[in-house]
N, C-alpha and C positions, 0 to 999 in steps of 0.2 A: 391432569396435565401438569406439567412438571417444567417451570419457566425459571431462566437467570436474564442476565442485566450486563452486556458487556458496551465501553464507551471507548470513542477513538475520533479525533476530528471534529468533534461535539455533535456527533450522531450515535444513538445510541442503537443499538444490536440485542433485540430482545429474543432470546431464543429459548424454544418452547420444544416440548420429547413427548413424543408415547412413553417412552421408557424415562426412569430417574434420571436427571443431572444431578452426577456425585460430583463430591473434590477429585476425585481422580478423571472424570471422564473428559476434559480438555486437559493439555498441554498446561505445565506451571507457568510458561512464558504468559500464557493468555488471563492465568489470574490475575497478574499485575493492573487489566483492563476491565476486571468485574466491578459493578455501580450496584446499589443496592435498588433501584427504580427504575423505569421508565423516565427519558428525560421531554424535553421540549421537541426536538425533533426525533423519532426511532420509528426503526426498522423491524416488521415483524418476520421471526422465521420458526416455522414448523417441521418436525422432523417426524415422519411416518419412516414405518419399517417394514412398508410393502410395496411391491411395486407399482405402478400406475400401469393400466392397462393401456396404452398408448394407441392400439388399436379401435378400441370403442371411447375414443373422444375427439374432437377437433381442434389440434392444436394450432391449426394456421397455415399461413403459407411457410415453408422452409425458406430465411433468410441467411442461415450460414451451415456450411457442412464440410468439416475440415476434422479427420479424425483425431482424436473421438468424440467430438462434439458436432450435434448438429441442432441447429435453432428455430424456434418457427416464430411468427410473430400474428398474434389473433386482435380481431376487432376491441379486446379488452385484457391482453394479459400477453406476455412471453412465455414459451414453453422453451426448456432445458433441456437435449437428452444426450447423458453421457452411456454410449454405448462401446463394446471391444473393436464391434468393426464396425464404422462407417457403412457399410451397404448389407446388414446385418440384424434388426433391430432385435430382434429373437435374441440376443447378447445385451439388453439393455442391465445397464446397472445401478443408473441415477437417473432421477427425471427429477424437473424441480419447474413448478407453475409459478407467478411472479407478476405481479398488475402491473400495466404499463409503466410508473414510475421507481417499480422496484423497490417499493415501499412494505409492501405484505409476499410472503413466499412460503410455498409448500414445497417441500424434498420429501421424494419417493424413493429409499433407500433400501437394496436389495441384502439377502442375507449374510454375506461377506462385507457390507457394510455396517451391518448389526453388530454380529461377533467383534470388528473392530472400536466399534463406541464402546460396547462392554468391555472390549479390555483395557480401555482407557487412555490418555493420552493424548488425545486425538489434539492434530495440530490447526484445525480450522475451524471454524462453527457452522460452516453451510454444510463441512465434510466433505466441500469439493477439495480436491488437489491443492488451491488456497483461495484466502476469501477476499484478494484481491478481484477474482472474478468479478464479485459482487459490490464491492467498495469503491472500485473504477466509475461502474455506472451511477453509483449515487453522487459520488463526488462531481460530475460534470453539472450535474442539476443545480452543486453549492457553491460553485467555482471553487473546487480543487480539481485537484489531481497526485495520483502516484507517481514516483522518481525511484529510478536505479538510484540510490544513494546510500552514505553510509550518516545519517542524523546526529545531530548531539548538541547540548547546549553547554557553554564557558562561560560563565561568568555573568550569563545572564542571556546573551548573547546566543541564536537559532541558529548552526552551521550548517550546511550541508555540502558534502562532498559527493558530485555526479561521476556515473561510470557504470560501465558495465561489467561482466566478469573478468577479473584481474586486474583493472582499473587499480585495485590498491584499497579497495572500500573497507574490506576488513580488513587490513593491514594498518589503514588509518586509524581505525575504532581500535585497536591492539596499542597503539600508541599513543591513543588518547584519553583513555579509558581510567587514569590515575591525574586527570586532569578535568575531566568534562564528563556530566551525563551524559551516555551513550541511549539513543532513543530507537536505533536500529540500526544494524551494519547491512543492509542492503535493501529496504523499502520505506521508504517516509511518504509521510503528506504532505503536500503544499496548499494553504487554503485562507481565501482571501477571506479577510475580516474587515470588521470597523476600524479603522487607522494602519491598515497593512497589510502583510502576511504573515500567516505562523508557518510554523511545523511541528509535524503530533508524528511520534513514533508510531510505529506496527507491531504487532506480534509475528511477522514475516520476514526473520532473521535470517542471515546467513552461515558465516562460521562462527561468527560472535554469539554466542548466545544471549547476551544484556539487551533489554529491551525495558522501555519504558514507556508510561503512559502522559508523560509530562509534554508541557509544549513552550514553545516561545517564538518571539518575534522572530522572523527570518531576515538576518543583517546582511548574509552573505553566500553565494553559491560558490566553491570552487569545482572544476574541472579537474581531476586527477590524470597526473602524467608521473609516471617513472623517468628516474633522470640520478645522475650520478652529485647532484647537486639540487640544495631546498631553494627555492625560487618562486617569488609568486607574484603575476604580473595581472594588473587589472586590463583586464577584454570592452573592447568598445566596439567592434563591430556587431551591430546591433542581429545581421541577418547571419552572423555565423555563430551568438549565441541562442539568435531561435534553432536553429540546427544540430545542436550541440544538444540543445535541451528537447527536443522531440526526441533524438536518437535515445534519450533515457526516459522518455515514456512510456508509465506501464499502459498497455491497452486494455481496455475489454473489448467484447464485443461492438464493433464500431461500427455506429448509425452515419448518416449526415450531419445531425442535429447534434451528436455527441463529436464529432469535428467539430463541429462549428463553436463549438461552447466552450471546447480544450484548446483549441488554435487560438480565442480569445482570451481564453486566462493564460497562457503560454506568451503572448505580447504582452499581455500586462506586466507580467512577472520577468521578461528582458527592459520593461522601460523602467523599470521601479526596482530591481534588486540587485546591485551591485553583484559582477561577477568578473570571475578570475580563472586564471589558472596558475593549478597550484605542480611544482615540479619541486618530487621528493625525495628522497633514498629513503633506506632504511634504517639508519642512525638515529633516528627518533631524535632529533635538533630542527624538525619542521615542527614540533611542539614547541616550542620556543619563537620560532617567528610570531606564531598565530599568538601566542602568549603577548608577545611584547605588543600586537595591534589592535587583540581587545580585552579592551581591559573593563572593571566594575562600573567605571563613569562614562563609559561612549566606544563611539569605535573612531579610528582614525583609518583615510584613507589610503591603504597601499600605493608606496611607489613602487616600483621596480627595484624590490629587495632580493640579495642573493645570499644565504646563511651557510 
């Protein structure tokens, strides 16, 4: 068996093959997150390269089925199966078994899944489409969670800029990128610790390709608005930035109990993190506001500045 060591959010993603893991067979982005160990908390995942026979086992009752995905949920484990067609299963191409916590997982990878590990590259470690899939649901267990964002740290200082597509996330990261670690131009973490919260980049970049495995406290969320002018005003209604901040959360597969546990670290993180919006062009002189309010020895709090 043939195992590596990938870490993000200070859980670690031990991932184990039938076949070798070379240097080439993930993505170089994802090297930046290889650990040489197993850490304190980690995640086991297994990669076979046959299919599971899906008919001679019990995977559960079906709790989601939305193509190409449909889920089943059993008295000890989640079954996975990514199929072409939804009403189809004779087209299976992934199946992936997973103990309730999501903790231990088997993938059942079909032959076109194969030939792609071996050609290397590959941009996920479950091999699903991306391993936010998988990340979502652990994070709720840790209180985090994923963010449409573009991440990066100044000066010391955890940024995050929210948005969805065209928001400006990479357009941000392009701007800032000769100023600040750039930890991911479209998916971070949020995740509460001892004295706060951090943010840990992804390997789940956008057009940016810079990614990093580095973290730090989280000082500040902005909101990205296009605007013919840099401006950025601190937000205090407290229920339009729970709204603002759901609209950029990643989901997975959503329980009750995985509401229930993101809805409360989602309050937490409007009562505890200063947030804004931030209104930019594309002059790259909205580097310079954010410059001049945090600085090596603290942050100062934004007025109503127009640059």
């Amino acid at each position: 068996m043939y195992e590596r060591y990938y870490k993000t959010a200070g859980i670690t993603l031990a991932v184990s093959s039938d076949l070798p893991i070379l240097e080439k067979t993930f993505h170089p982005k994802i090297k930046q997150f290889e650990v040489k160990a197993p850490g304190e908390d980690t995640v086991y995942i297994h990669h076979h390269f046959h299919l599971l026979d899906i008919g001679k086992s019990d995977p559960g009752k079906k709790v989601y089925g939305k193509s190409p995905w449909m889920i089943y949920e059993g008295k000890k484990h989640f079954t996975y199966v990514w199929t072409s067609s939804i009403e189809n299963t004779d087209s299976l191409k992934r199946a992936a078994i997973f103990n309730l916590d999501h903790t231990k997982g088997v993938i059942y990878n079909d032959e076109t899944n194969r030939m792609a590990y071996n050609a290397g590259n590959v941009s996920s470690l479950t091999l699903f489409p991306t391993d936010q899939i998988l990340l979502a649901r652990l994070l709720a267990d840790r209180k985090g969670c994923i963010l449409h964002s573009s991440g990066m740290i100044m000066d010391g200082n955890g940024l995050l800029f929210a948005g969805h597509s065209d928001a400006g996330k990479s357009t941000m990261s392009l701007m800032m990128k000769n100023r600040a670690t750039i930890l991911c131009d479209d998916r971070n973490i949020i995740r509460k610790q001892a004295g706060g919260f951090k943010i840990y980049g992804t390997w789940s970049h956008g057009d940016v390709e810079d990614v990093s495995s580095d973290s730090a406290d989280l000082k500040a969320i902005f909101f990205l608005k296009h605007a013919k002018e840099n401006r950025v005003k601190r937000l205090e209604d407290k229920t339009m930035i729970l709204k603002k901040l759901l609209a950029c959360l990643v989901k997975s597969f959503v329980t009750p109990e995985w509401w229930n546990q993101t809805l409360a670290l989602i309050s937490e993180i409007v009562r505890e993190v200063p947030c804004y919006e931030l209104c930019f062009d594309k002059s790259g002189k909205v580097v310079n506001l954010l410059e001049d309010e945090f600085k090596l020895n603290g942050t100062r709090i934004f007025a109503d500045i127009h640059r």
